[in-house]
C-alpha positions, 0 to 999 in steps of 0.5 A, a space after each residue: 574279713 579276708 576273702 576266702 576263696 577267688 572263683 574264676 571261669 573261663 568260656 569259649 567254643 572247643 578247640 580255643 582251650 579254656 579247660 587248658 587254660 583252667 587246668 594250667 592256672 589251676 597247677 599255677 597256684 597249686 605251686 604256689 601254695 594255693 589249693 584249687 578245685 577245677 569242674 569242667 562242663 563240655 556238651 556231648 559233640 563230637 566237635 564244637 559246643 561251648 566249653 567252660 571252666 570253673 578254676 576256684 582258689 583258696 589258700 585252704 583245701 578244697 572239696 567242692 565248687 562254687 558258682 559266684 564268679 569274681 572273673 569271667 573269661 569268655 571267648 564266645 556270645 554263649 560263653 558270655 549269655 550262660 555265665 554272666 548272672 553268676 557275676 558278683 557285683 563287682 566282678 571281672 568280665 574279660 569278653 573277646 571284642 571281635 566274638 562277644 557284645 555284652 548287653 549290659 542291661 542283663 549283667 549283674 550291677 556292678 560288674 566291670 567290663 574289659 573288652 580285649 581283641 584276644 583272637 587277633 593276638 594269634 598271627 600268622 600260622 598260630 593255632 586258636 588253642 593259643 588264644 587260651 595264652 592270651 587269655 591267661 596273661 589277661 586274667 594276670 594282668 587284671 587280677 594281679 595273679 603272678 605271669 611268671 607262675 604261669 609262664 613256669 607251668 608252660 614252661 614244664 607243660 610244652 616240650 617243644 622249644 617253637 610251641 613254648 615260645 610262642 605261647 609265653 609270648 602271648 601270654 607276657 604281650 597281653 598280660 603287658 598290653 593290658 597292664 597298661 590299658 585296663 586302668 586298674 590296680 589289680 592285687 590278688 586277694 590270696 596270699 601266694 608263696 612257693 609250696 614247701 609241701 608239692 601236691 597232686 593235681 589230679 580228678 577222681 577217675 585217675 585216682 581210682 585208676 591208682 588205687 587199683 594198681 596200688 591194689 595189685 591189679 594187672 588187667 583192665 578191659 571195657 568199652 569207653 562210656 562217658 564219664 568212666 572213660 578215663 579210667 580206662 585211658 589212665 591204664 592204656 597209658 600207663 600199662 608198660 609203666 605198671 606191666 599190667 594189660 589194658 584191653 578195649 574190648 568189643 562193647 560192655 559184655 565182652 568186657 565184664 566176661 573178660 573180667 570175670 576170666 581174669 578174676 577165676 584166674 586169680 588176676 586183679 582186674 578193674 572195668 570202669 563205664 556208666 549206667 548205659 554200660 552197666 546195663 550191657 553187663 547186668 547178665 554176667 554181673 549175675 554169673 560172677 556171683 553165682 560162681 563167686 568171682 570176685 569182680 570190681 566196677 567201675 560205675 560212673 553215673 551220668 544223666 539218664 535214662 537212656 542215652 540221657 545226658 553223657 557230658 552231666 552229672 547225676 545220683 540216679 543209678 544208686 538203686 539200679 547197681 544195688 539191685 542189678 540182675 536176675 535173682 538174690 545175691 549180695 554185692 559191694 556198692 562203694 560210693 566215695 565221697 571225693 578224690 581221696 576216698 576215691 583212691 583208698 575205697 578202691 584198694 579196699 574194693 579189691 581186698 573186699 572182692 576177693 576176700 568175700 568172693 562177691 561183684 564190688 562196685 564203685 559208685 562215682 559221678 561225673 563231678 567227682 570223676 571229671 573235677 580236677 583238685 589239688 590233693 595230698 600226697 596218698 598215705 600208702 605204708 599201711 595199705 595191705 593186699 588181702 586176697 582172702 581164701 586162696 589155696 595153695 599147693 600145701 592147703 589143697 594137699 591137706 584139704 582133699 577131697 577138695 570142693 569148690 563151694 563147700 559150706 561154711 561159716 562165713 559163707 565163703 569156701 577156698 578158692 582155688 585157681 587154674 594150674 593148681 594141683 588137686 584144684 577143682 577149677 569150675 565157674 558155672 552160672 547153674 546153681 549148684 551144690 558144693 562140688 560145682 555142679 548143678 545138684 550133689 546128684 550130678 545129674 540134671 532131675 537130682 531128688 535133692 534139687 530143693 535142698 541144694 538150690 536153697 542151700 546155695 542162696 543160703 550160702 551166699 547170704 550168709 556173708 552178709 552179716 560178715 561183709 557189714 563187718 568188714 566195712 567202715 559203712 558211715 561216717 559222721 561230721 560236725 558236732 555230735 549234738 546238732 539242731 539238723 543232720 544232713 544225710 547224703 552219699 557220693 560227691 555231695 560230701 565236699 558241697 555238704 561239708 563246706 555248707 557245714 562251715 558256713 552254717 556254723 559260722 552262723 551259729 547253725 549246729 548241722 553235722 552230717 552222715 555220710 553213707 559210703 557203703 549202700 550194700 550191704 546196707 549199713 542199717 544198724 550204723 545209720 539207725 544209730 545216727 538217726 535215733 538221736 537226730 533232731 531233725 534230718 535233711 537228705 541231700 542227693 541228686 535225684 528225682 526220686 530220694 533213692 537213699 532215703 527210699 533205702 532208709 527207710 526200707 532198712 530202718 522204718 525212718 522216713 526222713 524229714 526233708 529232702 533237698 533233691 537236684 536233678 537237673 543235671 548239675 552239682 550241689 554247691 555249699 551256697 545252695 545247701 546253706 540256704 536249704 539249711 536256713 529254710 529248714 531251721 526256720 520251721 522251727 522245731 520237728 
């Protein structure tokens, strides 16, 4: 059988560029008619620390990572000690003569070793980070992986002639010097060709940030956090290009209030951080929905609590941003389950934000904002802007007197903005009745306080079923008849989907819920789906089975099994698959 897909890592102390390395064999085979899936693990250091990179290949597209390495580069001991047993036997391991020494006692049996000076091919003044060069004219030449694929991408990547020089000489030397030395016969397992069809290489923070200015949007504020930083870095870039305004505010809470101004102004706006500074944003969070000012976040979980683990990945802020502040209120919790849907469900938030008049977060990862694959080209013709009730010149004419918050069927009133003629342009974080102001009476001990107060909550909750209406709340995969139904939410779907694959080359019938919408809770379309499950797995990063929690609130189902991870590193398909096993394995429920 052919091998499917080539699994490589590269490993060394920061500042010798392994994730450029990574990144540059990644574009290399993305080119060249390959797809590739690229997860970055670094400590949280200001300076130092072992860096890796974990390139996967496959001439078919990718979704997830997988741990068994057929190469390991390693520049540093640590780099050797924390990745040698994911080593198939038979595997490459490219290790630094003067930095590394192998016990081979703890590497796994067969392994083939390659030791090679890498540092000492930098002379002169050349900086370490070229040695990532070296590296990679390495890896070509005991692969058999094409130099000049790689020397093409240098060649587009470097702008200045000296540096670019420099490194395709180290990159052509090594891959030479070894081709002569290493007494194999490398010949890459998969098939390469020069792409017809050109790809984006791209992780899925930046395909958020591409989403919202597809959606309009024209201001963004926050305060960089770990891992939603390069959503933010992504709109500093690029604001002169999409004449849209980035502000790096003070700290979170003048952020979201700088929003939130946007957003009463009529203004798209996206703010991104992680849980820590979500919980900075908790309060205002409350005072856009008292006011029902469409907002949009960004929530990219990281391990926690507290500081917890900035650098890693985690599931554990599901029940924190569906419930978040102080009283009742409806919100949009959106969590995509790769870079695609990462795209399109933020162009959607921005549609459903406006048009409910309701916060909107987008629930993401470290894994699946940090990793890096090569993705199709968006399908953009049908993507339509819908700003919802949003008044005009004529309609506020027609429509007076005019009352911000008035009742209505679907809970949600015309929104006026600031300049508008006949307007009434308030945002208070008060209850308040219709007109926006604290009772009907306009006076702080009106006698009508009771009725208008639950009035009020009864306004906001009455765009609920309307919101549940609005969104594609699950999607299934896999046979509609199956002997076990994973459920899972976020980045576990590439993992879940290629676990599915596998299974059912095992003749395991598995399919798999994916809830993409957890608030409003999507019970009706998820209680479908498990009434006719014969057994059910539920598959999330967490300690304590948040999503399963909120089945069965919602439902009255408990489901069957749980496979949780909580030590702060992704799901792979390998892992799943086993679980599968195990599970299908006691027989029937």
């Amino acid at each position: 059988m052919p091998q499917k897909s080539y699994v490589c890592m590269f490993g060394g102390e920061a500042g010798y560029g392994v994730m450029s390395a990574g990144a540059m064999l990644a574009k290399a085979a993305g080119r060249n008619g390959l797809w590739a899936f690229v997860a970055n693990e670094y400590p949280s250091l200001i300076k130092g620390g072992l860096n890796t990179c974990l390139v996967r290949l496959s001439e078919n597209p990718l979704q997830a990572y997988e741990q068994p390495l057929d190469f390991l580069g390693v520049l540093s001991q640590a780099g050797l000690e924390q990745n040698s047993h994911y080593l198939k036997s038979g595997g490459l391991l490219l290790f630094d003569a003067d930095n590394v020494r192998p016990d081979t006692a703890k590497l796994p049996a067969g392994v083939r070793l390659f030791p090679l000076k890498l540092t000492q091919a930098l002379t002169g003044d050349a900086a370490k980070v070229m040695v990532n060069s070296a590296l990679l004219g390495a890896f070509c030449a005991l692969t058999g992986f094409p130099v000049e694929a790689l020397a093409a991408v240098m060649t587009s990547e470097f702008s200045r002639p000296e540096i670019l020089t420099r490194n395709l000489a180290l990159l052509t030397e090594t891959q030479q010097q070894l081709s002569v030395t290493a007494g194999i016969a490398p010949v890459f397992p998969l098939k390469i060709s020069p792409d017809q069809q050109p790809k984006m290489f791209l992780d899925g923070n930046n395909a958020i940030a591409m989403g919202a200015i597809r959606a309009g949007c024209k201001f963004s504020a926050g305060y960089p956090m770990t891992p939603g930083s390069s959503v933010l870095t992504y709109f500093a870039d690029h604001a002169r290009e999409y004449d849209l305004v980035f502000k790096q505010s003070e700290d979170e809470i003048a952020a979201i209030n700088m929003l939130i101004g946007a957003g009463f102004a009529g203004v798209r706006a996206l703010g991104a951080t992680s849980g820590g500074g979500f919980s900075l944003m908790v309060e205002a969070l409350g005072f856009a929905a008292q006011a029902e000012v469409p907002l949009v976040i960004v929530e990219a979980q990281r391990g926690g609590p507290s500081t917890g683990l900035p650098t890693r990945t985690s599931q554990a802020d599901l029940n924190f941003v569906s419930y978040a502040s102080q009283g009742e209120f409806p919100r949009f919790v959106i969590a995509p389950g790769d870079i695609s849907e990462c795209f399109y469900e933020t162009f959607r938030a921005f549609n459903l934000a406006e048009k409910f008049q309701v916060p909107c977060i987008i629930l993401t990862d470290k894994y699946l904002a940090d990793s890096v694959a090569t993705t199709p080209f968006f399908a953009e013709n049908d993507l339509l802007i819908e700003r919802g009730k949003l008044t005009d010149a004529d309609w506020l004419a027609k429509n007076q007197p005019y009352l911000r918050y008035r009742q209505t069927e679907d809970g949600v009133s015309w929104r006026s903005l600031p300049g508008q003629k006949e307007g009434r342009h308030i945002a208070t974080s008060y209850t308040h009745g219709e007109d926006g102001f604290y009772s009907s009476g306009n006076h702080e001990y009106a006698a009508d306080e009771p009725e208008v107060t639950a009035a009020g909550l009864d306004k906001l909750f009455n765009k609920v079923p309307h919101m549940l209406a609005a969104i594609p709340a699950v999607e299934c995969f896999g046979p509609e008849q199956a002997d076990l139904t994973i459920v899972g939410w976020g980045s576990t779907k590439g993992a879940i989907l290629e676990a599915l694959a596998l299974a059912a080359d095992e003749g395991l019938a598995v399919n798999f819920l994916q809830v993409r919408y957890l608030s409003p809770f999507p019970a009706d379309a998820v209680e479908a789906v498990l009434s006719t499950a014969r057994r059910t797995l539920l598959v999330e990063g967490n300690k304590t089975a948040q999503l399963g929690g909120m089945i069965r609130a919602n439902t009255g189902r408990k489901l069957d099994y749980n496979y949780l991870k909580y030590d702060s590193r992704p799901f792979v398909p390998a892992g799943i698959l086993a679980k599968i096993r195990e599970v299908l394995s006691n027989g029937p429920k």
